[in-house]
The first five atom37 places (N, CA, C, CB, O) and aatype in JSON, in Angstrom:
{
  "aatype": [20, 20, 20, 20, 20, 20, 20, 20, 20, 20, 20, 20, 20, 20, 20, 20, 20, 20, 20, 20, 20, 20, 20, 20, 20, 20, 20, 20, 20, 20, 20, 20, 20, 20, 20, 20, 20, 20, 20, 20, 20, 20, 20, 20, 20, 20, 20, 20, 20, 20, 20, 20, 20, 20, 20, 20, 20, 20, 20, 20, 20, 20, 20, 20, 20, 20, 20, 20, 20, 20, 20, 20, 20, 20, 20, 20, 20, 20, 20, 20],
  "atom_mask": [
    [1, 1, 1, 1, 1],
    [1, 1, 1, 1, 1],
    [1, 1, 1, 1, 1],
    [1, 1, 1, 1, 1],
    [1, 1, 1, 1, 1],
    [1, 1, 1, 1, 1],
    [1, 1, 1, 1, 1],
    [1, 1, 1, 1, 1],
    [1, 1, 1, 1, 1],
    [1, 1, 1, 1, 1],
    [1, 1, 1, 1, 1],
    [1, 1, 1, 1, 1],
    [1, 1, 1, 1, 1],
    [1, 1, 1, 1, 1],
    [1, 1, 1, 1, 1],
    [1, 1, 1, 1, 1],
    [1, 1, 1, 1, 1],
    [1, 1, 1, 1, 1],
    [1, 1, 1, 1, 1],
    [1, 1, 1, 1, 1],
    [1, 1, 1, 1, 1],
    [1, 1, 1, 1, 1],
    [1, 1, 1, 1, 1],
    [1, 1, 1, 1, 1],
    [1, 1, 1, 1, 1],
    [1, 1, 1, 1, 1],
    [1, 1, 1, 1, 1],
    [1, 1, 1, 1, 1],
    [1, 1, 1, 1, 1],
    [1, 1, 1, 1, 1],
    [1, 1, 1, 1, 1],
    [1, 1, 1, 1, 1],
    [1, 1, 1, 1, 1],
    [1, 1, 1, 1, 1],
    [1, 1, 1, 1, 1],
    [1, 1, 1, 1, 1],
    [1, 1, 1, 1, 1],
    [1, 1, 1, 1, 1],
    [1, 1, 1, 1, 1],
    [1, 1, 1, 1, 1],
    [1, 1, 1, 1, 1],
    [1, 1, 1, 1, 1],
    [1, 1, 1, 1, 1],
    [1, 1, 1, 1, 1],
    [1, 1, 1, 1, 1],
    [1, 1, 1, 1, 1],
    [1, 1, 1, 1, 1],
    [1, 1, 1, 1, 1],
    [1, 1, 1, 1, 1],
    [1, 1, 1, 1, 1],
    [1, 1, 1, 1, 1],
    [1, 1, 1, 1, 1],
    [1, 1, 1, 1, 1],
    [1, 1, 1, 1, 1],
    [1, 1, 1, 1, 1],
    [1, 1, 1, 1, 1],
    [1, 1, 1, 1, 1],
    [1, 1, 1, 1, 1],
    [1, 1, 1, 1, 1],
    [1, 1, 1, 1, 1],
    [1, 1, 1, 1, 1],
    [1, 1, 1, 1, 1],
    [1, 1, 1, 1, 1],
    [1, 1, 1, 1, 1],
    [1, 1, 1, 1, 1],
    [1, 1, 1, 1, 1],
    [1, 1, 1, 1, 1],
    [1, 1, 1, 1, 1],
    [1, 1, 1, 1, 1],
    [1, 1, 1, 1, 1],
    [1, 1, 1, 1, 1],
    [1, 1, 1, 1, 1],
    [1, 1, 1, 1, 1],
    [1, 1, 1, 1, 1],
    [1, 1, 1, 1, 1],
    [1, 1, 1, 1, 1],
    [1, 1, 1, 1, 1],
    [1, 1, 1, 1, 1],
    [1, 1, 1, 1, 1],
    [1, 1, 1, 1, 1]
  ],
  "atom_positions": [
    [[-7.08, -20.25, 2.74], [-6.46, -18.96, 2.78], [-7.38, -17.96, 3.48], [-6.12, -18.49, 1.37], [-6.89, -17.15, 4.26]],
    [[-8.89, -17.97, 3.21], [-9.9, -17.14, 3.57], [-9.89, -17.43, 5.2], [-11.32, -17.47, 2.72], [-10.49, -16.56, 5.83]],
    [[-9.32, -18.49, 5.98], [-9.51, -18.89, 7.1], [-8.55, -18.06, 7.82], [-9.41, -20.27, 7.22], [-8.95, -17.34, 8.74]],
    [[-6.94, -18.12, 7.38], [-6.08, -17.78, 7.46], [-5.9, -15.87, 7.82], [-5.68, -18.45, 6.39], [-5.27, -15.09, 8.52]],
    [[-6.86, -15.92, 6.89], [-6.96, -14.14, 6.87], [-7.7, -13.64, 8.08], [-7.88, -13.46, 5.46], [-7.33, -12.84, 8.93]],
    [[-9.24, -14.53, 7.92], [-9.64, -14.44, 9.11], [-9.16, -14.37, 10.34], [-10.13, -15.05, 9.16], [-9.36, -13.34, 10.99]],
    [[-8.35, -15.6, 10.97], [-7.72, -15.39, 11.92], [-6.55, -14.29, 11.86], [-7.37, -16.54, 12.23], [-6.28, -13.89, 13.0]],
    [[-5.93, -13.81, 11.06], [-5.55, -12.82, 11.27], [-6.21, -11.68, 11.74], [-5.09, -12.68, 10.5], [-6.32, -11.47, 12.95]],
    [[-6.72, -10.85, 10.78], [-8.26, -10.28, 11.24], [-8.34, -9.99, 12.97], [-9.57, -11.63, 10.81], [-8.26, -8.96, 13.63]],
    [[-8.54, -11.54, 13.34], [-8.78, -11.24, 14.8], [-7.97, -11.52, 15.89], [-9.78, -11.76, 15.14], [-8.23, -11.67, 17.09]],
    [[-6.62, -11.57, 15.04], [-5.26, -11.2, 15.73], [-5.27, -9.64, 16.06], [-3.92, -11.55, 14.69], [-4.97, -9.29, 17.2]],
    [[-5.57, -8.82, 15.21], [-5.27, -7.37, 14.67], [-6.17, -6.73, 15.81], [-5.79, -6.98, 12.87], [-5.71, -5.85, 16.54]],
    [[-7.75, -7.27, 15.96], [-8.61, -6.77, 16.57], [-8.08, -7.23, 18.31], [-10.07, -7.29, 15.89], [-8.86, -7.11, 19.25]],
    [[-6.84, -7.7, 18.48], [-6.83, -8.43, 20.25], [-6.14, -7.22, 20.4], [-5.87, -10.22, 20.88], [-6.08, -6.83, 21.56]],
    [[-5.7, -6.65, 19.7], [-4.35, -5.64, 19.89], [-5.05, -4.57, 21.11], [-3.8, -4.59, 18.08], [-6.23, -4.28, 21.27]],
    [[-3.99, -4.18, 21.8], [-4.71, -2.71, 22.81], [-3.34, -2.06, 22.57], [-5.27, -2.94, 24.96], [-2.35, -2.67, 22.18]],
    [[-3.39, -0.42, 22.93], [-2.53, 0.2, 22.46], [-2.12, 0.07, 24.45], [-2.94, 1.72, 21.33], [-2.78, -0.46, 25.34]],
    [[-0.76, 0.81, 24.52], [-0.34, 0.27, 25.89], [-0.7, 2.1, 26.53], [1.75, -0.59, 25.98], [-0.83, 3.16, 25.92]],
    [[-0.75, 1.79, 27.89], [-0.95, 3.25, 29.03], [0.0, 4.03, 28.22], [-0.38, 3.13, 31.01], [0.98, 3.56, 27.64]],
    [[-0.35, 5.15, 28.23], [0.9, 6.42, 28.09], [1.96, 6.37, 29.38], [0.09, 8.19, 28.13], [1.71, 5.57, 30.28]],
    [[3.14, 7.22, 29.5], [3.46, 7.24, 30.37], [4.03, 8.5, 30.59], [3.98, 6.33, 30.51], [4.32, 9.22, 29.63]],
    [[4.17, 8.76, 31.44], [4.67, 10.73, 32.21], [2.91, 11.07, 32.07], [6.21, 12.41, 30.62], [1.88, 10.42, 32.0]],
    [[3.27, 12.33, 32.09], [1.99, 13.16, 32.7], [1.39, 13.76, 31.16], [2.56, 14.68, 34.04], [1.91, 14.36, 30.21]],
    [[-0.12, 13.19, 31.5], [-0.71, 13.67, 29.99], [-0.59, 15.0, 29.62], [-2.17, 13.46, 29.81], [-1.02, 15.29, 28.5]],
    [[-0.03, 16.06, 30.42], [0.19, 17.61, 29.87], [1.54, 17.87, 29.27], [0.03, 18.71, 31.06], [1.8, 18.99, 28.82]],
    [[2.54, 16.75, 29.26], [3.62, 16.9, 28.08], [3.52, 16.57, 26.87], [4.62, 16.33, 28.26], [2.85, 15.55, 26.68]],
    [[4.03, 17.16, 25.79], [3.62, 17.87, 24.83], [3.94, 16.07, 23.89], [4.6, 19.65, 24.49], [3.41, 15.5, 22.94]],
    [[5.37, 15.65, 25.08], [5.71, 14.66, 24.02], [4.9, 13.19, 24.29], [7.4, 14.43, 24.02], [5.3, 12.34, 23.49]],
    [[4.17, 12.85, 24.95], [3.0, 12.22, 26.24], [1.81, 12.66, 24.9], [2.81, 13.44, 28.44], [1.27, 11.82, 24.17]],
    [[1.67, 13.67, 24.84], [0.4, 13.85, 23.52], [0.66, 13.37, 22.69], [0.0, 15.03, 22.89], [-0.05, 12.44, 22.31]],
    [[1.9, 13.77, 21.91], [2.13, 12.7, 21.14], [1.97, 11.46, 20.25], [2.36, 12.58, 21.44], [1.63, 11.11, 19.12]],
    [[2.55, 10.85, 21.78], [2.41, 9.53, 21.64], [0.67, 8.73, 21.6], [3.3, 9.07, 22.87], [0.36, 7.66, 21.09]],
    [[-0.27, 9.77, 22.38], [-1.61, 9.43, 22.44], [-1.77, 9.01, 20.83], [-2.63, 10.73, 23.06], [-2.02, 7.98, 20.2]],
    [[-1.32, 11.14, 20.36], [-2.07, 10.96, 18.84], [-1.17, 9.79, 18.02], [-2.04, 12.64, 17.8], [-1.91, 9.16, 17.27]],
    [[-0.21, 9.48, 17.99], [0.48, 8.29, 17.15], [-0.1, 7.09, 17.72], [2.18, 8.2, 17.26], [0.02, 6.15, 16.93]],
    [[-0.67, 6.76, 18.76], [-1.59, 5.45, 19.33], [-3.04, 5.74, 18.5], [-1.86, 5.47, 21.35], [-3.59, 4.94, 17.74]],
    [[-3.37, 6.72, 18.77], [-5.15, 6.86, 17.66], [-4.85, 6.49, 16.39], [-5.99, 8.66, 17.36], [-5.56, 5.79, 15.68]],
    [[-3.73, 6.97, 16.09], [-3.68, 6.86, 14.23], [-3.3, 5.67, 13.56], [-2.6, 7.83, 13.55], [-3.5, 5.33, 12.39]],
    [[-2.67, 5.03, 14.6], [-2.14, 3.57, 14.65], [-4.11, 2.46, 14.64], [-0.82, 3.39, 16.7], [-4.65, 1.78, 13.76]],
    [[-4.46, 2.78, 15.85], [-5.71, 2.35, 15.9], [-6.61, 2.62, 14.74], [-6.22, 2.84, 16.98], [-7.07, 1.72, 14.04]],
    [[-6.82, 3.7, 14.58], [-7.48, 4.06, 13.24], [-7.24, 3.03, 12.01], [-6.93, 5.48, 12.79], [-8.01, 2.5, 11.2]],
    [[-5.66, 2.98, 12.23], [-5.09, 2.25, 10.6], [-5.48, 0.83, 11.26], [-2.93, 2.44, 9.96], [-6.1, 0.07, 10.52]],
    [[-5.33, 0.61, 11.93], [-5.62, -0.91, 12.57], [-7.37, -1.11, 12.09], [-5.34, -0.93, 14.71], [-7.72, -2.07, 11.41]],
    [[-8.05, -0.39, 12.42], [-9.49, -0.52, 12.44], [-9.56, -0.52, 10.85], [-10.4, 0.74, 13.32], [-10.3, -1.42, 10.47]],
    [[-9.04, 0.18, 9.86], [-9.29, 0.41, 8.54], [-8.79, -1.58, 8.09], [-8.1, 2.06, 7.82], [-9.56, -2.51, 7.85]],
    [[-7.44, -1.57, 8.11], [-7.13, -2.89, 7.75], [-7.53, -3.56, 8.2], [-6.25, -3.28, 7.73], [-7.67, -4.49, 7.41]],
    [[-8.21, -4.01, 9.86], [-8.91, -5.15, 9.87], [-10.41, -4.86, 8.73], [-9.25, -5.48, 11.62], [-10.51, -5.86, 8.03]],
    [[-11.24, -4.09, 8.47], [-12.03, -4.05, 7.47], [-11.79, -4.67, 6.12], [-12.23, -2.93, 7.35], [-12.56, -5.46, 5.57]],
    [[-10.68, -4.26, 5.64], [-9.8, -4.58, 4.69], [-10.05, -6.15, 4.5], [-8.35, -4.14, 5.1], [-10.86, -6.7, 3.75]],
    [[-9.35, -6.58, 5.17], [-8.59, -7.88, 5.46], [-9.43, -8.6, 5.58], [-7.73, -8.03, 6.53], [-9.18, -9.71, 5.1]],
    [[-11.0, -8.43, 6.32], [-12.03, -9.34, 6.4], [-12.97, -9.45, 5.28], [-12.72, -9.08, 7.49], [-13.61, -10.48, 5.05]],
    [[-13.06, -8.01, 4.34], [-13.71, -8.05, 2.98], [-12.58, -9.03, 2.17], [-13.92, -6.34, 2.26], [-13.0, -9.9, 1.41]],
    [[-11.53, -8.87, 2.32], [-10.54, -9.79, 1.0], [-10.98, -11.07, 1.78], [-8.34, -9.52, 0.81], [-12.11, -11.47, 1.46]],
    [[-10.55, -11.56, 2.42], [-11.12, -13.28, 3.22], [-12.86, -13.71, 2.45], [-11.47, -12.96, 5.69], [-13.15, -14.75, 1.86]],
    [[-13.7, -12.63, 2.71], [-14.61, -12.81, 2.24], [-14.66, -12.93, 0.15], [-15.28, -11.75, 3.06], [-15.31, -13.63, -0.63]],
    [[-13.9, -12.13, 0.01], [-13.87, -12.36, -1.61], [-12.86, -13.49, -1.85], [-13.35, -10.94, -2.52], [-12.92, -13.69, -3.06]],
    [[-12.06, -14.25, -1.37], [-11.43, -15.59, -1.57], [-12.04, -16.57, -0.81], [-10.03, -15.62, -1.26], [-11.54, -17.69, -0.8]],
    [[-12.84, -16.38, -0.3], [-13.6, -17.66, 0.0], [-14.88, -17.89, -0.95], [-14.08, -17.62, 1.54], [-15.28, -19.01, -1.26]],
    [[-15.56, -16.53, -1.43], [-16.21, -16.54, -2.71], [-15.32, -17.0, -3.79], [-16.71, -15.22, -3.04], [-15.87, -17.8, -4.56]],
    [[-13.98, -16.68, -4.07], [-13.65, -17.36, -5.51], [-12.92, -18.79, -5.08], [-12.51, -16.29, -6.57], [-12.17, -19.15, -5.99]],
    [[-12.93, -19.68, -3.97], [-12.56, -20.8, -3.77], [-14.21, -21.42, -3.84], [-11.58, -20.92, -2.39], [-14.36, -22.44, -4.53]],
    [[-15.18, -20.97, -3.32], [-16.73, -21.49, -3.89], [-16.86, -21.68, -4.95], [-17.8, -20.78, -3.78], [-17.57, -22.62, -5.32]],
    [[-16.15, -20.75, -5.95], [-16.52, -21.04, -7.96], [-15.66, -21.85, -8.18], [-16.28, -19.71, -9.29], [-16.09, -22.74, -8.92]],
    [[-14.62, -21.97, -7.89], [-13.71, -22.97, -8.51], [-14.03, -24.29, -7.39], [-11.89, -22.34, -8.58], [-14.39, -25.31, -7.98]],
    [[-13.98, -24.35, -6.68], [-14.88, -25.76, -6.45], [-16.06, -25.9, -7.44], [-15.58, -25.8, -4.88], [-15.95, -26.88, -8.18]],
    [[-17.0, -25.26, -7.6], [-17.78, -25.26, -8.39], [-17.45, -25.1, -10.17], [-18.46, -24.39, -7.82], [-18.25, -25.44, -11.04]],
    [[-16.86, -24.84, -10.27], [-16.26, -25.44, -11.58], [-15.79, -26.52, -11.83], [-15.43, -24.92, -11.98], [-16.19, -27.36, -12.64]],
    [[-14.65, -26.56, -10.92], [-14.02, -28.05, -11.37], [-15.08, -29.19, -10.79], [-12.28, -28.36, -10.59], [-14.94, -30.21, -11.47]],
    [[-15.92, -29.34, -9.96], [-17.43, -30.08, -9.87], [-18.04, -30.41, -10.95], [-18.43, -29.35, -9.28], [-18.01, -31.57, -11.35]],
    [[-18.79, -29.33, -11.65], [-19.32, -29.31, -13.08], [-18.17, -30.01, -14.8], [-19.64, -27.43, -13.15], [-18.47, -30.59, -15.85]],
    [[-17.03, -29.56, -14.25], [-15.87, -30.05, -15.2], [-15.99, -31.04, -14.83], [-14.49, -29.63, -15.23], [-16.97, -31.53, -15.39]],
    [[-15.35, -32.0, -13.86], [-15.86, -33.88, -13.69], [-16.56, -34.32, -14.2], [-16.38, -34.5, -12.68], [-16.54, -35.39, -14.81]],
    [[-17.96, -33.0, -13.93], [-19.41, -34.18, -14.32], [-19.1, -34.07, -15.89], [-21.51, -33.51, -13.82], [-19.15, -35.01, -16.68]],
    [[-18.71, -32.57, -16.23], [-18.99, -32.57, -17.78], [-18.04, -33.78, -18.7], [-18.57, -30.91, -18.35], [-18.37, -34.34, -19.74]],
    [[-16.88, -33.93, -17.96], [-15.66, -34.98, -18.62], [-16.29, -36.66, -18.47], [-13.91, -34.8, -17.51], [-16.22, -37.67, -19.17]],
    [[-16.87, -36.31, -17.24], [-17.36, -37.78, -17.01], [-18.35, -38.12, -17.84], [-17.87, -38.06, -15.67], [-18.37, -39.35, -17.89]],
    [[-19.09, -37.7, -18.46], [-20.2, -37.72, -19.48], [-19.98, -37.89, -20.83], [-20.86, -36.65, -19.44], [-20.75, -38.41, -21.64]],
    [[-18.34, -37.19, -21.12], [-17.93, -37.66, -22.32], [-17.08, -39.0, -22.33], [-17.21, -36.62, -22.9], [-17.1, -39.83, -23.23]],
    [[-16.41, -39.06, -21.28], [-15.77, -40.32, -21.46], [-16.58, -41.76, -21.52], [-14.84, -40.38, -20.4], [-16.2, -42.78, -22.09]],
    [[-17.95, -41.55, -20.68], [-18.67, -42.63, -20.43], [-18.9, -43.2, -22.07], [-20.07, -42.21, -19.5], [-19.55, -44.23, -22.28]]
  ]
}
């Protein structure tokens, strides 16, 4: 899953916002700039996001491997 996220992650980060189009002194041309920054912004926040959660499920897929490891050995010791 932690892999999964990852590559998402750096799906998010390929993104480019596209040229404006008409002449950057219309009002509705600004706009669209500032709704491209804020978009980017939120883009930049959730890829952060998204790569700390990947990182905390690949930490709790490490303990539970590591549990159920230690559970074997511990079962295997009683059954022997």
């Amino acid at each position: 899953m932690s892999g999964r996220w990852s590559a998402m992650a750096g799906a998010l980060n390929e993104v480019a916002a596209p040229a404006t189009s008409g002449l950057p002194s219309q009002a509705s041309a600004m706009a669209v700039v500032a709704a491209h920054d804020d978009v980017a912004a939120f883009r930049t926040a959730l890829l952060a996001h998204l790569r700390n959660q990947a990182c905390h499920v690949a930490a709790a897929d490490g303990g539970y491997v590591a549990t159920e490891s230690r559970s074997a050995t511990e079962l295997a010791a009683v059954v022997v």
